[in-house]
C-alpha positions in Angstrom: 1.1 28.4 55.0 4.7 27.6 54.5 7.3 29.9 52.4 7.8 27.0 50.0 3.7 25.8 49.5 2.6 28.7 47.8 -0.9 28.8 45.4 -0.3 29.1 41.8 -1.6 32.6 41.7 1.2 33.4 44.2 3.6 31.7 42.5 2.4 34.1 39.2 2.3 37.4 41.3 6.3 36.5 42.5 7.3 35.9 39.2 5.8 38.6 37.8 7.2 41.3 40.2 10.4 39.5 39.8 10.3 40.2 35.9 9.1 43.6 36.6 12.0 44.3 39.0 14.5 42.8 36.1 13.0 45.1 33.4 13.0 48.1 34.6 16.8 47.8 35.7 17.8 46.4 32.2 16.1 49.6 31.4 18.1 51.8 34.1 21.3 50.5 32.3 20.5 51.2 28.8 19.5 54.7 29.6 22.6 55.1 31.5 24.4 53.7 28.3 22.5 55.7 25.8 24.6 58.8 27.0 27.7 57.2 26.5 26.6 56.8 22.6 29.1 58.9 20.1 27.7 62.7 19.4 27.6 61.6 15.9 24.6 59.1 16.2 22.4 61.4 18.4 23.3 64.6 16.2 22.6 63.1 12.7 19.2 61.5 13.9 17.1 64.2 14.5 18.4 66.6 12.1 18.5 63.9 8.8 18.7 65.8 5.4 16.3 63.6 4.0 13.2 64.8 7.0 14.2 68.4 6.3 13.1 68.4 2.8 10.4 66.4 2.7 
C-alpha cells in the first residue's frame, strides 16, 4: 500500500502518536520553565498561613 493511501485507523494511530509526541514536549518545556518561576511563588505555596492554622 502506498505512503499516501493509508486506512482510517492508520490515519488515527499517526495522529495520535503525533499529538502524543507534541504533548509530552509542551510538557518538557513547562517543566523546564517552572524552575525559572520567582522563589516567591514556590515558597509562599506550600507554606500558606491560612493551611497552617486550619
Amino acid at each position: 500500500m502506498p505512503d499516501g493511501a493509508k486506512t482510517p485507523a492508520e490515519e488515527l494511530r499517526r495522529r495520535r502518536a503525533a499529538l502524543s509526541r507534541a504533548i509530552d514536549e509542551h510538557l518538557a518545556v513547562l517543566e523546564r520553565h517552572r524552575g525559572t518561576s520567582p522563589p516567591s511563588t514556590e515558597s509562599d505555596r506550600p507554606a500558606s498561613p491560612e493551611s497552617e492554622e486550619t
